[in-house]
Biopython code that builds the backbone (N, CA, C, O; Angstrom):
import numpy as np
from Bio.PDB.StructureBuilder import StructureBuilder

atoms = [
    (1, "UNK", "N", (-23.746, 29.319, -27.654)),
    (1, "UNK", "CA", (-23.273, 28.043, -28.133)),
    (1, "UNK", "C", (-21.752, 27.986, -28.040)),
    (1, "UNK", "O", (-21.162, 26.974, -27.664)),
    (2, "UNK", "N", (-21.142, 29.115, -28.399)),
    (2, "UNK", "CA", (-19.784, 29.279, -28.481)),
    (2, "UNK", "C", (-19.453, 28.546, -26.754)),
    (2, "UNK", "O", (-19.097, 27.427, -26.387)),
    (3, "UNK", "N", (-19.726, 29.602, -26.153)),
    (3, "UNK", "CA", (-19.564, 29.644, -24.655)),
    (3, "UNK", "C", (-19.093, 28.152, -24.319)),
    (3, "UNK", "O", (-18.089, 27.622, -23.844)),
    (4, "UNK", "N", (-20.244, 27.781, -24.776)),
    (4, "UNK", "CA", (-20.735, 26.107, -24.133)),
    (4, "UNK", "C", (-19.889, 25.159, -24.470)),
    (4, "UNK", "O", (-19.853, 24.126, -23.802)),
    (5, "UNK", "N", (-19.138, 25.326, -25.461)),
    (5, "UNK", "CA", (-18.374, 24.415, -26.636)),
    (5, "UNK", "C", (-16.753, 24.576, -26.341)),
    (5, "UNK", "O", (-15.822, 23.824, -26.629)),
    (6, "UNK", "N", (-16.775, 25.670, -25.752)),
    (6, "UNK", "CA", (-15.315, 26.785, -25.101)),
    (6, "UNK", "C", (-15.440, 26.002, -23.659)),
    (6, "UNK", "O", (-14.466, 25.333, -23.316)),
    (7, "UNK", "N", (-16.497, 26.047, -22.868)),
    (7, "UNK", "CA", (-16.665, 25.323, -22.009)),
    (7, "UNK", "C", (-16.080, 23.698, -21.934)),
    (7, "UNK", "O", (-15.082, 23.148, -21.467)),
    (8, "UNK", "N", (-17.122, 23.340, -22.563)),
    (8, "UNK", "CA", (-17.024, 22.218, -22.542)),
    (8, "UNK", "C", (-15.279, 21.577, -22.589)),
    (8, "UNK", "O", (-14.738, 20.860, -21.748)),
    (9, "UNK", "N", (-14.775, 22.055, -23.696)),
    (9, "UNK", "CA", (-13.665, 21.743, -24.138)),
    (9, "UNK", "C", (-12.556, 22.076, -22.770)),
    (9, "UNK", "O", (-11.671, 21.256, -22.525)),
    (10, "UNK", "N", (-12.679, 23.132, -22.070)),
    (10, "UNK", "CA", (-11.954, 23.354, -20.977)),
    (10, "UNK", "C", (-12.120, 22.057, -19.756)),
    (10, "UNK", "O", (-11.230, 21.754, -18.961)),
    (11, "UNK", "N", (-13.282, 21.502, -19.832)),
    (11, "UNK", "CA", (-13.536, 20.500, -19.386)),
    (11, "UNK", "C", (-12.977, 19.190, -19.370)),
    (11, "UNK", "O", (-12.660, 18.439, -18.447)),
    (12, "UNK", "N", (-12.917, 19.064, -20.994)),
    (12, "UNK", "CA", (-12.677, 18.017, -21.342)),
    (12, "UNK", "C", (-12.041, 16.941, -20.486)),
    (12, "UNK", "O", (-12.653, 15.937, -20.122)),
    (13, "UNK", "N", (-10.363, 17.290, -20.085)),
    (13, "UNK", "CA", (-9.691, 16.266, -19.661)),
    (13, "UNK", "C", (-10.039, 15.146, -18.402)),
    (13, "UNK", "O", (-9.855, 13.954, -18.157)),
    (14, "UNK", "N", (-10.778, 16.565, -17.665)),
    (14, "UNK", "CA", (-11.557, 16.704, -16.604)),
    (14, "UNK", "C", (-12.651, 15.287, -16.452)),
    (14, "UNK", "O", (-12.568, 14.375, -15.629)),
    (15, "UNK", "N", (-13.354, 15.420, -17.205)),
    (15, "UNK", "CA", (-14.399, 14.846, -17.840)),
    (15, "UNK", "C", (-13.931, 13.498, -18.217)),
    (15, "UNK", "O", (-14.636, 12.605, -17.748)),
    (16, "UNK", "N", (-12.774, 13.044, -19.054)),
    (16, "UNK", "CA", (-12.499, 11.538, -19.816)),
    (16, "UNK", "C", (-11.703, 10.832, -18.448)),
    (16, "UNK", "O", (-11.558, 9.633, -18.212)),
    (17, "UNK", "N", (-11.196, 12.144, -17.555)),
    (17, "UNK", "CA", (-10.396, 11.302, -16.699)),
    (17, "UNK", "C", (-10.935, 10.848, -15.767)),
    (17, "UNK", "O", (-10.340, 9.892, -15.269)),
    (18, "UNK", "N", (-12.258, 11.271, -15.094)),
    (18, "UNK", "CA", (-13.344, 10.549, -14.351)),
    (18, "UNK", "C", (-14.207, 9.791, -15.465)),
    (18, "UNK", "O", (-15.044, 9.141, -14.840)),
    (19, "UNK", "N", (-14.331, 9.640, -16.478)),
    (19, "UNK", "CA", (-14.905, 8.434, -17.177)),
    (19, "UNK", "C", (-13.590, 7.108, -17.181)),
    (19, "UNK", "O", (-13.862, 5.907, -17.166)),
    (20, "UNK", "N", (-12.683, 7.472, -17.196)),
    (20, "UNK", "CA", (-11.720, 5.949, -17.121)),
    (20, "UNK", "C", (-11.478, 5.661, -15.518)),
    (20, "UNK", "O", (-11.217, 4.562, -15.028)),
    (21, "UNK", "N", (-11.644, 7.075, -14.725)),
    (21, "UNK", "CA", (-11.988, 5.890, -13.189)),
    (21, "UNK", "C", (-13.260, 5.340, -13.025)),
    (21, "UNK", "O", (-13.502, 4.595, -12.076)),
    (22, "UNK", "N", (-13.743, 5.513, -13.510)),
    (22, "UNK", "CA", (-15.317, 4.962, -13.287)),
    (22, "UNK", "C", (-15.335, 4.002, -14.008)),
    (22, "UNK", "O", (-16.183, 3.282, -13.480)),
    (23, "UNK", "N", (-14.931, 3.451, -14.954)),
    (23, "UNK", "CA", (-14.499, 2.623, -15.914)),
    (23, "UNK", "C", (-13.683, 1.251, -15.089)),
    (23, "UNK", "O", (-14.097, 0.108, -14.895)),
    (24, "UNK", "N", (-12.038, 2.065, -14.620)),
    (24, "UNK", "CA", (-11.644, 0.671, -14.218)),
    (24, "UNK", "C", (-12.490, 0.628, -12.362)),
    (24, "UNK", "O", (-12.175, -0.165, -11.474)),
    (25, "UNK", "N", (-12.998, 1.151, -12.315)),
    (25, "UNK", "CA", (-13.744, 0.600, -11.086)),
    (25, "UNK", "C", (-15.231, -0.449, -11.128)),
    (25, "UNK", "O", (-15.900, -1.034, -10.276)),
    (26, "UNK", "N", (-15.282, -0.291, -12.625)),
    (26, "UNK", "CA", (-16.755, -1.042, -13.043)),
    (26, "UNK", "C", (-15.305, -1.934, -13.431)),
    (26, "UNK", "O", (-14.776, -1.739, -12.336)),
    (27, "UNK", "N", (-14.708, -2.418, -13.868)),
    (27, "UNK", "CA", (-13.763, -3.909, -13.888)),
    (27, "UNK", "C", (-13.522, -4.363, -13.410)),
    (27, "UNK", "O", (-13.598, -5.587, -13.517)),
    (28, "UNK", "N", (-12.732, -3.385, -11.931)),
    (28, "UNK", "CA", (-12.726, -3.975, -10.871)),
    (28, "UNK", "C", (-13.512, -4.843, -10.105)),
    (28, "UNK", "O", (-13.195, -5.712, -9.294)),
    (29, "UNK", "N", (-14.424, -4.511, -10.446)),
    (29, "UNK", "CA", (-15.841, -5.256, -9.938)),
    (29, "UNK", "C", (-16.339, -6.479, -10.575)),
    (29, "UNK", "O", (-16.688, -7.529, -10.035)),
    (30, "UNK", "N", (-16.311, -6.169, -11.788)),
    (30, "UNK", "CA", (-16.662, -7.488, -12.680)),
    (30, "UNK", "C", (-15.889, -8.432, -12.940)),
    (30, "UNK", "O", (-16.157, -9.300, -13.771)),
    (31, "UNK", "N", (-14.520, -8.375, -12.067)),
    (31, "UNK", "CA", (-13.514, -8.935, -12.066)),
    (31, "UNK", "C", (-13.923, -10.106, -10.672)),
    (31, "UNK", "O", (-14.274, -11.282, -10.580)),
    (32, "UNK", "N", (-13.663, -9.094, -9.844)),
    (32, "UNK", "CA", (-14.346, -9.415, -8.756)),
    (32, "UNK", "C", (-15.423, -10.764, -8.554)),
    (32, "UNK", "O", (-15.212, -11.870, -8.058)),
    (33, "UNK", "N", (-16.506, -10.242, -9.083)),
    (33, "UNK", "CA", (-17.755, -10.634, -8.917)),
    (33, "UNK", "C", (-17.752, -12.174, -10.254)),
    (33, "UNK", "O", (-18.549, -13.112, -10.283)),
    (34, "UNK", "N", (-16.751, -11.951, -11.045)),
    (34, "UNK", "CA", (-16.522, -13.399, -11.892)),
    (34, "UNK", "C", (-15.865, -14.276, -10.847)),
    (34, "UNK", "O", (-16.170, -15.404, -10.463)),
    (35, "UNK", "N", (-14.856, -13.441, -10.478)),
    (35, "UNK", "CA", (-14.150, -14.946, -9.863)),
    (35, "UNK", "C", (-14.740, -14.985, -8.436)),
    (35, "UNK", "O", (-14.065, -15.834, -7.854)),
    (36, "UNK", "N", (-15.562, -14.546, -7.673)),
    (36, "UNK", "CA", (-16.314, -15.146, -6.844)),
    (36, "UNK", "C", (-17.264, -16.233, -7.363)),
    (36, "UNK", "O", (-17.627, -17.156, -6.634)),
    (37, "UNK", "N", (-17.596, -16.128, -8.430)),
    (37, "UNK", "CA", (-18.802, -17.113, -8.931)),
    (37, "UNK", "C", (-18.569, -18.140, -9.396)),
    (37, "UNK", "O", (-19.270, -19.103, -9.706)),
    (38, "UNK", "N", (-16.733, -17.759, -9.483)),
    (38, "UNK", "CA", (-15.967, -19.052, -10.230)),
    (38, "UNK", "C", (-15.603, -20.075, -8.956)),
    (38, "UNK", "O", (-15.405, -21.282, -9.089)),
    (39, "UNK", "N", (-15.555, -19.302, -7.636)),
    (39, "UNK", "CA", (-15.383, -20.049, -6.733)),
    (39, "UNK", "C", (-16.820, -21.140, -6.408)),
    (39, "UNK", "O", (-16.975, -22.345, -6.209)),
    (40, "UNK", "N", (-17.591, -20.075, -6.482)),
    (40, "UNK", "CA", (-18.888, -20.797, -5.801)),
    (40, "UNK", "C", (-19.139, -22.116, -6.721)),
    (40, "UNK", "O", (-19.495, -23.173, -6.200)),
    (41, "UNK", "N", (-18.951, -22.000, -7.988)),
    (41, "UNK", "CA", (-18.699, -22.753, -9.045)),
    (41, "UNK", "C", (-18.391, -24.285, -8.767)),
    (41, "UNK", "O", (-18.921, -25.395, -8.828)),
    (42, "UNK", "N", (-17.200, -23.653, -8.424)),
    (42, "UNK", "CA", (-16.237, -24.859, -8.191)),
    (42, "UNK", "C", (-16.601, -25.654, -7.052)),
    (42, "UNK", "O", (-16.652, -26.882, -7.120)),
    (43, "UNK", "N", (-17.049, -24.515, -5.214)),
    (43, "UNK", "CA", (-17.266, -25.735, -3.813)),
    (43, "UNK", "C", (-18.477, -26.489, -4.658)),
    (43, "UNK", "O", (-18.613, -27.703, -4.810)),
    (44, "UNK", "N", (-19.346, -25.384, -5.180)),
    (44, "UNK", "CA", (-20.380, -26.582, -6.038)),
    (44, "UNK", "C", (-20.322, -28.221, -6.385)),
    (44, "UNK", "O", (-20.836, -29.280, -6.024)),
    (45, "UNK", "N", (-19.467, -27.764, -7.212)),
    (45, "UNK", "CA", (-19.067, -28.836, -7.911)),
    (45, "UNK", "C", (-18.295, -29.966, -7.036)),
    (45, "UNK", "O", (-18.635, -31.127, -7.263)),
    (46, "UNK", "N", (-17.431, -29.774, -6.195)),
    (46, "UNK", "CA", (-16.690, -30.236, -5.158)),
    (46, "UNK", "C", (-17.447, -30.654, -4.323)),
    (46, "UNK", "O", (-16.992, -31.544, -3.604)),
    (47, "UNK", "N", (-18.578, -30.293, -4.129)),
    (47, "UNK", "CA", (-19.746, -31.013, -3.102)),
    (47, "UNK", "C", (-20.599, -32.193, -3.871)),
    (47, "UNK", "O", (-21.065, -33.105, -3.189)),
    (48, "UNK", "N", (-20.822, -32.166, -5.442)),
    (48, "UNK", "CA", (-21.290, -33.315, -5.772)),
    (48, "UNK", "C", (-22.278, -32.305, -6.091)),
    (48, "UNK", "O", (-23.221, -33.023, -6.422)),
    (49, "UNK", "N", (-22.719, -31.007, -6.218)),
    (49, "UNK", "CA", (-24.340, -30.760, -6.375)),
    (49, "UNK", "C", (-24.430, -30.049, -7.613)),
    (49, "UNK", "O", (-23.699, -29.195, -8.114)),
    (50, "UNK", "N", (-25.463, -30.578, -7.984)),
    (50, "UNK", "CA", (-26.286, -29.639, -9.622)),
    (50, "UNK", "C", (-26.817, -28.580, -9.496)),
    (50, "UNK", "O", (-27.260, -28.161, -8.427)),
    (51, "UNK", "N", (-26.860, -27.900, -10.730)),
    (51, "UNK", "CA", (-27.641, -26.430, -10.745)),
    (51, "UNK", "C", (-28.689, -26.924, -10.067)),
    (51, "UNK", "O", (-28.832, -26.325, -9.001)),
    (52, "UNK", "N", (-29.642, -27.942, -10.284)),
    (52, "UNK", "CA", (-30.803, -27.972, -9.633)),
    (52, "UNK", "C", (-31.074, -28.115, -8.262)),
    (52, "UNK", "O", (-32.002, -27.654, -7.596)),
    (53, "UNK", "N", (-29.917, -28.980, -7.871)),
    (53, "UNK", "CA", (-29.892, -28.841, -6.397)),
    (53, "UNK", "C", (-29.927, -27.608, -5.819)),
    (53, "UNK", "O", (-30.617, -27.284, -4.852)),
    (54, "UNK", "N", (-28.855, -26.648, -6.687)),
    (54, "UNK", "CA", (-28.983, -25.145, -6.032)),
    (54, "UNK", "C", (-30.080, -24.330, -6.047)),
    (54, "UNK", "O", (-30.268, -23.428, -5.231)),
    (55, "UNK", "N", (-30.978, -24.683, -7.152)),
    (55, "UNK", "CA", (-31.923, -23.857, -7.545)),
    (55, "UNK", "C", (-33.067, -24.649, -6.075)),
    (55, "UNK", "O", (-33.908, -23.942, -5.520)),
    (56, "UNK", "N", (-32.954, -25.459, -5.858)),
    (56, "UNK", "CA", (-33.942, -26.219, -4.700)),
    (56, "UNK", "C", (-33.416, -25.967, -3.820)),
    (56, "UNK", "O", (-34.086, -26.433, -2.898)),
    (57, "UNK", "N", (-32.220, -25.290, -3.278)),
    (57, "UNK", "CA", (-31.896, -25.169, -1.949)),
    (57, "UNK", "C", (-31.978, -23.074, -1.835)),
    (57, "UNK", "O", (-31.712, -22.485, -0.787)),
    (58, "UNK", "N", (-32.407, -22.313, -3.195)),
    (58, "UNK", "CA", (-31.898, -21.179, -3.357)),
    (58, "UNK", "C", (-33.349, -20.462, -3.495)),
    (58, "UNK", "O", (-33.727, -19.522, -2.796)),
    (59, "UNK", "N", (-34.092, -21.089, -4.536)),
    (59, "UNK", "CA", (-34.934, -20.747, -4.979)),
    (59, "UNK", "C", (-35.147, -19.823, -6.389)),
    (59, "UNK", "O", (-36.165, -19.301, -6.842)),
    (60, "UNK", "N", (-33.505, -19.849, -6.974)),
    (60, "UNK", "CA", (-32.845, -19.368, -7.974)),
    (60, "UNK", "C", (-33.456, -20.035, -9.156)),
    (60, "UNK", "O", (-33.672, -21.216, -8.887)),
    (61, "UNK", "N", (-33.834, -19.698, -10.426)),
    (61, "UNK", "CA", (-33.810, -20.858, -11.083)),
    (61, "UNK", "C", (-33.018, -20.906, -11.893)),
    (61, "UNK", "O", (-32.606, -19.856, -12.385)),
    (62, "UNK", "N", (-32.325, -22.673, -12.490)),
    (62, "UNK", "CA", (-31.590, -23.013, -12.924)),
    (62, "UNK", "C", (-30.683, -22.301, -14.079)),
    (62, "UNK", "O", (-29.452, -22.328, -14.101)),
    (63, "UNK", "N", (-31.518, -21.666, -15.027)),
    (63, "UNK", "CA", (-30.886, -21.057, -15.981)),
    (63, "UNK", "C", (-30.406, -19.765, -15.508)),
    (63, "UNK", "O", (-29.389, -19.256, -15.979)),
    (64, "UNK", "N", (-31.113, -19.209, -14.578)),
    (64, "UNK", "CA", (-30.349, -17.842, -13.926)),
    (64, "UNK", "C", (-28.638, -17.950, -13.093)),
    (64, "UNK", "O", (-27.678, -17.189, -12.971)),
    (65, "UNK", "N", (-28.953, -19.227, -12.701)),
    (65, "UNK", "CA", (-28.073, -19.617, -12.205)),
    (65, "UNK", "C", (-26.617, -20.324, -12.672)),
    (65, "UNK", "O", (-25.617, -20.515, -11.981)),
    (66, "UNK", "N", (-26.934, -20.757, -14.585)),
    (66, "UNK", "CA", (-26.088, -20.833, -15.043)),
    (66, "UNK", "C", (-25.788, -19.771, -15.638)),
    (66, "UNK", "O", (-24.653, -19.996, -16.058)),
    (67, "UNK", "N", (-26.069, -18.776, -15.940)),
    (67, "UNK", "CA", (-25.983, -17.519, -16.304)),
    (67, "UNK", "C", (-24.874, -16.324, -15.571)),
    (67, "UNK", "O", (-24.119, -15.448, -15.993)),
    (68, "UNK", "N", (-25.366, -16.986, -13.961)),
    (68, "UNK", "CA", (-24.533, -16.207, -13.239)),
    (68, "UNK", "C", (-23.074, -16.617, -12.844)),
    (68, "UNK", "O", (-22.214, -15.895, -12.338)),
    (69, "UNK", "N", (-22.984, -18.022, -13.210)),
    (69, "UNK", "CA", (-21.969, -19.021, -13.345)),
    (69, "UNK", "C", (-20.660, -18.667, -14.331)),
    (69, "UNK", "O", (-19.497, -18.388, -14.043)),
    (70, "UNK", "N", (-21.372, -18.802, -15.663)),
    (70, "UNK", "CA", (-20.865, -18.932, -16.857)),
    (70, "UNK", "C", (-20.629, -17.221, -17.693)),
    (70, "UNK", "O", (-19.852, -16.998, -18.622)),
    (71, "UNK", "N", (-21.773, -15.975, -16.857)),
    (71, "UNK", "CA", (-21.532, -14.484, -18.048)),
    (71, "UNK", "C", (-20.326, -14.197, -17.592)),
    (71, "UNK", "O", (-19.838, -14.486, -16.500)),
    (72, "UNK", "N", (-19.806, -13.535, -18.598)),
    (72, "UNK", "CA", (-18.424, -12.357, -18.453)),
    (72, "UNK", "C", (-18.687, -11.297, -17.648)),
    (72, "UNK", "O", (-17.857, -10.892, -16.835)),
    (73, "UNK", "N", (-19.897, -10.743, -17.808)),
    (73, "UNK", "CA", (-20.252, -9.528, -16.555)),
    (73, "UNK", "C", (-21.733, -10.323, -15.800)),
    (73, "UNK", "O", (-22.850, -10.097, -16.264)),
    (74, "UNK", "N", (-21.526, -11.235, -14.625)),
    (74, "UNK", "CA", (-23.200, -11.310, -14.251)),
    (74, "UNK", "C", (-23.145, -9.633, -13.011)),
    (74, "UNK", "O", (-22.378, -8.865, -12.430)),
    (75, "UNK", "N", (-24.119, -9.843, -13.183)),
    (75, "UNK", "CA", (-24.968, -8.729, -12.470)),
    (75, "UNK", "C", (-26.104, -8.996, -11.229)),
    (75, "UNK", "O", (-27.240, -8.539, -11.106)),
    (76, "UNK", "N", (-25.519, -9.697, -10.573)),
    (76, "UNK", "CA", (-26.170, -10.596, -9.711)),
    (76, "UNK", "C", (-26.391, -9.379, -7.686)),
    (76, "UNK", "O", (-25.440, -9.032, -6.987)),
    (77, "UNK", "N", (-27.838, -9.108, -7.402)),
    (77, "UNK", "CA", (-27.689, -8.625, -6.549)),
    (77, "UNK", "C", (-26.985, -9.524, -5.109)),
    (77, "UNK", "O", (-26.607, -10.694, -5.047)),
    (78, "UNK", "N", (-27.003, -8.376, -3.982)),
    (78, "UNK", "CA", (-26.064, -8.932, -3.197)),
    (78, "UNK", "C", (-26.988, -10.351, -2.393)),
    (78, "UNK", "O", (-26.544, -11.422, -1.980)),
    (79, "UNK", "N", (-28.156, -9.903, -2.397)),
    (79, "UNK", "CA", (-29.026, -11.345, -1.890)),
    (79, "UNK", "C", (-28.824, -12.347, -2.686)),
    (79, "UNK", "O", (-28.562, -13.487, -2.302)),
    (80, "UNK", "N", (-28.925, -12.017, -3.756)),
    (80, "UNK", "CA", (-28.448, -13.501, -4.755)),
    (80, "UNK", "C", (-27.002, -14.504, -4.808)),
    (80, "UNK", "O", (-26.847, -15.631, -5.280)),
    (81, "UNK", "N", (-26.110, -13.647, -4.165)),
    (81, "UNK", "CA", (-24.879, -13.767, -4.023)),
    (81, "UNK", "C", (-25.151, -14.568, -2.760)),
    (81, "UNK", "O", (-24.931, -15.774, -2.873)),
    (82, "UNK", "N", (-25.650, -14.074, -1.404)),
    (82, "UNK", "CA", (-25.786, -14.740, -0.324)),
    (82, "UNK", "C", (-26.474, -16.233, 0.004)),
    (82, "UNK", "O", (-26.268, -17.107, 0.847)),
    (83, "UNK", "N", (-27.570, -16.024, -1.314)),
    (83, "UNK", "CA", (-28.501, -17.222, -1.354)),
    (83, "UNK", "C", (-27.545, -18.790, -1.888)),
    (83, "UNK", "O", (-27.551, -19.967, -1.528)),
    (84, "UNK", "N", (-26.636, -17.797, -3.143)),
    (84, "UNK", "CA", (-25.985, -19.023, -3.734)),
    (84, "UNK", "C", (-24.655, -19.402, -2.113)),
    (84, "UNK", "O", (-24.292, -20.554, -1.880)),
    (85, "UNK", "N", (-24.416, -18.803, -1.688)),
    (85, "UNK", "CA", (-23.341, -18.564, -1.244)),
    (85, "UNK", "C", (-23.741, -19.682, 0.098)),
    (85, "UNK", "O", (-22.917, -20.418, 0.642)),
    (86, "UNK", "N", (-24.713, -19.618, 0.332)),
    (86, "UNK", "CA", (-25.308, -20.045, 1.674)),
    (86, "UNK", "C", (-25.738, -21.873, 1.068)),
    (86, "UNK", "O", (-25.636, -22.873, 1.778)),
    (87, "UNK", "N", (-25.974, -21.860, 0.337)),
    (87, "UNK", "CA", (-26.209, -23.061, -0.296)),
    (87, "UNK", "C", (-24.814, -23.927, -0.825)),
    (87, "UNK", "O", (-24.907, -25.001, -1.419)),
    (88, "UNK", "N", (-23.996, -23.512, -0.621)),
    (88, "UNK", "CA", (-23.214, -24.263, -0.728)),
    (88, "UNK", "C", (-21.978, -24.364, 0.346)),
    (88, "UNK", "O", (-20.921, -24.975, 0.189)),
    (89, "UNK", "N", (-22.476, -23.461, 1.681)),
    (89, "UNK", "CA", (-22.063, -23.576, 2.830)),
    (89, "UNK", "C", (-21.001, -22.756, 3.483)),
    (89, "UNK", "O", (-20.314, -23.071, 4.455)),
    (90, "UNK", "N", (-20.976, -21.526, 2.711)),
    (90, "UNK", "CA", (-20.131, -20.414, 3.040)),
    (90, "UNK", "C", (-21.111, -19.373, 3.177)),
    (90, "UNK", "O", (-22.296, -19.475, 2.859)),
    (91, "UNK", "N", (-20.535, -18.342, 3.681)),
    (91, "UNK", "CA", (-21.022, -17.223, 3.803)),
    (91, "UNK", "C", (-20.085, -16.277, 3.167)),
    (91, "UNK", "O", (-18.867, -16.460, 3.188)),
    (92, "UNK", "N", (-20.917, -14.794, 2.337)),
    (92, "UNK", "CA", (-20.349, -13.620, 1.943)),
    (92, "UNK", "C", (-19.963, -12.745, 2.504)),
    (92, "UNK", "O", (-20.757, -12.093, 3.181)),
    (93, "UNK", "N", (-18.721, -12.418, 2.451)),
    (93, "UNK", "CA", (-18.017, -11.434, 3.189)),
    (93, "UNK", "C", (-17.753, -10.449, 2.354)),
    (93, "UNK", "O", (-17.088, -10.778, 1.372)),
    (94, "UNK", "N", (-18.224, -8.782, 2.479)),
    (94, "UNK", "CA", (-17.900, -7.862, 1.708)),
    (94, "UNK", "C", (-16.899, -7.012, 2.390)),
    (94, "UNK", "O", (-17.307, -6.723, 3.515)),
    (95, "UNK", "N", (-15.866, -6.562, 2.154)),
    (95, "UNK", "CA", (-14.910, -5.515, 2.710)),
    (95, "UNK", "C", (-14.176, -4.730, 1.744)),
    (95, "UNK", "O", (-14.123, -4.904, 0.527)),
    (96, "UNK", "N", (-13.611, -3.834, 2.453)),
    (96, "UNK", "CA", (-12.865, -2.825, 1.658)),
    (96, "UNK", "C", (-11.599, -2.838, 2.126)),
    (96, "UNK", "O", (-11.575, -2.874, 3.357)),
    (97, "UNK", "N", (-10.337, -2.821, 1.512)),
    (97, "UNK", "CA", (-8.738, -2.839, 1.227)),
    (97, "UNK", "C", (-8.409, -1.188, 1.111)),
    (97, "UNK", "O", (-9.230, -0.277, 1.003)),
    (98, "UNK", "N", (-7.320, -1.124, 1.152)),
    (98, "UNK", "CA", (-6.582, 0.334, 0.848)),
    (98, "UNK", "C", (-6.249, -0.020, -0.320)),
    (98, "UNK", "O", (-6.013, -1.173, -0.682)),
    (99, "UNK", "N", (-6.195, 1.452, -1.300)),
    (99, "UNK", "CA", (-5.329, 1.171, -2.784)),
    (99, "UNK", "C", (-3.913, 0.886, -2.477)),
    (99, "UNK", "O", (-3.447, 1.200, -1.382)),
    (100, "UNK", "N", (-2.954, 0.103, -3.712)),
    (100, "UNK", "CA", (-2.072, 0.286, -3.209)),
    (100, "UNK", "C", (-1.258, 1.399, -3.228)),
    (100, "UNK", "O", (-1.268, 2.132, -4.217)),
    (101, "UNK", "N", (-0.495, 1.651, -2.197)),
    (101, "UNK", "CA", (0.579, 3.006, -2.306)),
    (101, "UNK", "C", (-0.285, 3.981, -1.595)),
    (101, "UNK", "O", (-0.047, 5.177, -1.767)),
    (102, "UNK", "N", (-1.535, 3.516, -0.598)),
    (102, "UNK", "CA", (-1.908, 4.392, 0.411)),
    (102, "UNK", "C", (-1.647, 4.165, 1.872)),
    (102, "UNK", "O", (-2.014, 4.997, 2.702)),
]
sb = StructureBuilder()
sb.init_structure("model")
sb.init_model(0)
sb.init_chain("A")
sb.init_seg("    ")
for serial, (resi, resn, name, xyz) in enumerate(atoms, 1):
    if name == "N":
        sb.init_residue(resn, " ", resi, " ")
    sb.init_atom(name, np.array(xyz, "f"), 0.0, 1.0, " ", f" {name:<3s}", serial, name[0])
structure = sb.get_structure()
C-alpha cells in the first residue's frame, strides 16, 4: 500500500498535468462546436426557415434540434452536423491548424 501511495504521489504532477490538457482540449471543442451551431443558427434564420423546416429537410427532430442550437456543450455526432449543415446549404469542413508558436 505504502509503495502504491509513494507511487502514486511521484506521479502526481504527471497525472493533473495531462488531466488539464485533456481538459482545455475538451473546451476547445465545445467552444468550437457552439459557435458552429451558432452559425448554422443564424444562415437558418437568414434563410427564413424553422426548426421544422429543418427537421423536414434533416430528419432531425425538432427538439433535438433546438437542443443542439441553444446547449452550452451539444454533443452532436459528425453526421448530425452534416445533415444540419447540408440543409441549410453549406457544407462541413473539418481541419486541423498548428498550435500557436509551432
Amino acid at each position: 500500500m505504502r509503495a502504491a501511495q509513494e507511487e502514486a504521489e511521484r506521479d502526481k504532477e504527471a497525472i493533473l498535468a495531462e488531466g488539464r490538457q485533456i481538459k482545455a482540449a475538451r473546451n476547445r471543442a465545445q467552444v468550437a462546436l457552439r459557435d458552429g451551431f451558432k452559425l448554422l443558427k443564424a444562415e437558418r434564420q437568414a434563410l427564413g426557415l424553422s426548426l421544422t423546416d429543418i427537421e423536414q429537410r434533416t430528419g432531425i427532430g425538432r427538439a433535438a434540434l433546438s437542443r443542439l442550437e441553444n446547449e452550452a456543450e451539444p454533443n452532436p455526432t459528425l453526421l448530425t452536423l452534416t445533415r444540419y449543415a447540408d440543409a441549410v446549404g453549406k457544407q462541413l469542413v473539418v481541419g486541423f491548424k498548428s498550435e500557436k508558436g509551432s
